[in-house]
N, C-alpha and C positions, 0 to 999 in steps of 0.2 A: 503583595497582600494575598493570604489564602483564602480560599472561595470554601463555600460549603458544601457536603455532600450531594447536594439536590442538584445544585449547580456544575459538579462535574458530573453528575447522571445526564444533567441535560447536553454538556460538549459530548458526553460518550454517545448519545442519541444524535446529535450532530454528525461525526465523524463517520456513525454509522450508516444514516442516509448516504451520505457521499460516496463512501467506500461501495453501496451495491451500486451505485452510479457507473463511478470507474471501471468495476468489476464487470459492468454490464460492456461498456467501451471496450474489454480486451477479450470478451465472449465473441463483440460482434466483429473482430478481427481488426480495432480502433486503437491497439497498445500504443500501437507507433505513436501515436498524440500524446500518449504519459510522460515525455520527458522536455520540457522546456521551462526555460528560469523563472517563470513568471508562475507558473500554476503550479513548477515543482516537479521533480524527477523520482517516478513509482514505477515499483515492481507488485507481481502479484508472489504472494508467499500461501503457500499448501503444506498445511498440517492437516495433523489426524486429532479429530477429536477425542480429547482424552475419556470424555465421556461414555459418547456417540460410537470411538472408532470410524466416524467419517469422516471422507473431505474436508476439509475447510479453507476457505480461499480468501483471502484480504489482500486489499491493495496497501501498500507500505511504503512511507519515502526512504530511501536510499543513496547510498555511497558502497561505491563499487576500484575494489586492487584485482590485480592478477590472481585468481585462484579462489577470490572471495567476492562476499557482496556482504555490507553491513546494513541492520536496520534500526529505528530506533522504537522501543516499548515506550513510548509518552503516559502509560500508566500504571509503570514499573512492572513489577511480578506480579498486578493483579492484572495485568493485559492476555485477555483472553488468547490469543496467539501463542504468546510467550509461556502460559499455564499448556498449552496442547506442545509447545517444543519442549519444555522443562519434560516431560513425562515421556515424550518419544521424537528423541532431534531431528529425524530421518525426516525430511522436506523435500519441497520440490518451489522453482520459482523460474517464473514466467518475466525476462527482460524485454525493454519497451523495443531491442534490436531484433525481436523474433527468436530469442534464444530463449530454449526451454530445459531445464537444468535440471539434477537433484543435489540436492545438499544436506549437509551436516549440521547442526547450528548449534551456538554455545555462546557463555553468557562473558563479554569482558569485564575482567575484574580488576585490571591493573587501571589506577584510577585517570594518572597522566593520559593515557593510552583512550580509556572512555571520555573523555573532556574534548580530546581534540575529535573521537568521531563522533562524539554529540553535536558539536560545532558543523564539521563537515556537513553531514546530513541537514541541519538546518539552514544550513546556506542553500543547498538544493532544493530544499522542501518548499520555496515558494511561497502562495498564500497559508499554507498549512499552517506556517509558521507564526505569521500573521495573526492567526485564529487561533491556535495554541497560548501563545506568546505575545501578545499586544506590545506593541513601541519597544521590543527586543531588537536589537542589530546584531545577528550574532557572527557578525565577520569584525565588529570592533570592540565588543560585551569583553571584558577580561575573563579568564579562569575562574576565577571565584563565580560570577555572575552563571557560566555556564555548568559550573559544577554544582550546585545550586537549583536548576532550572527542573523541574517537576515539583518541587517543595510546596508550589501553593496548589497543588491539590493531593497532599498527604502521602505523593511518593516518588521519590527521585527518578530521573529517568534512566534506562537500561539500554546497552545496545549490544545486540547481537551477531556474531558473527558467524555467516554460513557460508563453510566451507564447500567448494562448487566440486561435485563428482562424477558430473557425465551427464550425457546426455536423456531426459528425461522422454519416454514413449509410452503411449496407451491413450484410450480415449479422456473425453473431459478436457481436452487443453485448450489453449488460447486458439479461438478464433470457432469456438464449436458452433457458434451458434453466426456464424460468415454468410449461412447461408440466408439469413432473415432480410438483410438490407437486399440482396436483386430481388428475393421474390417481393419483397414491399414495393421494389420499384416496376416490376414486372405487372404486380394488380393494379400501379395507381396508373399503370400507362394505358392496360385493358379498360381501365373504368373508364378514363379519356375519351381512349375512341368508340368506347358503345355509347357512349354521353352523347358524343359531339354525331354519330352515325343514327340516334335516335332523336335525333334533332330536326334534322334532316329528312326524317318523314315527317 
């Protein structure tokens, strides 16, 4: 059944809490938790804003070959991401292994080919998929049902393939902001003992 524009404004406003969530997890040096069956296996993808020319960073579910990593556009060529690589492919992405990449990226067009990594990817996706997808099984959904699958909200899904080219350096990467959890833990242990040593008098 296809949902109406309000209604995918409102999952895009979903998605988007979540994502500075996640985003927030692989700042604080927390990737390594982005990959397990249940919650779903993400990467973080960095484009340039086609706009802006700035950074942009989103967490992405993923399927990952030798050489590559795929992701999927759940809201086709209007996905904000996929609009900043369509304009300048040149990426960077951040794996939950601690690997920090640059890549390539480009749109599959052979349809066999996007069907089965639509599938893959949502077998890993976890809840995501759940939320995307209600009462979808997409490990026993046939071809058609997957090929199919973006249609109710006015745009098929797309997946991208980026090609991995080395190693990614410079500031801004995962784990910038590592340092916030000791010093949080460092204040709340000071607070402790001045509490418990002001007590005491």
């Amino acid at each position: 059944m296809d949902i109406t524009e309000a209604q995918v404004a409102q999952l895009r406003g979903a998605f988007r809490q979540l994502n500075r969530f996640m985003l927030l997890m692989w700042r604080l040096g927390l990737g390594r938790f982005m990959a397990d069956p249940r919650g779903g296996y993400v990467m973080v993808l960095v484009t340039t804003g086609r706009k802006s020319g700035l950074r942009r960073q989103v967490p992405v579910n993923f399927a990952e070959e030798p050489g590559s990593v795929f992701c999927l556009a759940g809201f086709g060529r209007t996905t904000h991401w996929l609009m900043n690589l369509l304009a300048d492919p040149v990426c960077e992405v951040w794996l939950p292994d601690g690997r920090r990449l640059l890549g390539t990226g480009e749109i599959i067009t052979e349809e066999a080919r996007r069907i089965e990594l639509v599938r893959r990817i949502l077998v890993r996706a976890g809840f995501a998929t759940k939320l995307a997808e209600p009462g979808l099984d997409p490990r026993r959904a046939p071809d058609r049902v997957i090929a199919e699958l973006g249609g109710r909200y006015g745009r098929r899904y797309e997946v991208v393939e980026i090609r991995l080219d080395g190693a990614a350096t410079g500031p801004g990467g995962p784990g910038d902001l590592a340092w916030v959890l000791p010093a949080l833990g460092a204040a709340a242990l000071a607070g402790v003992l001045f509490s418990r040593r002001h007590r005491k008098r």
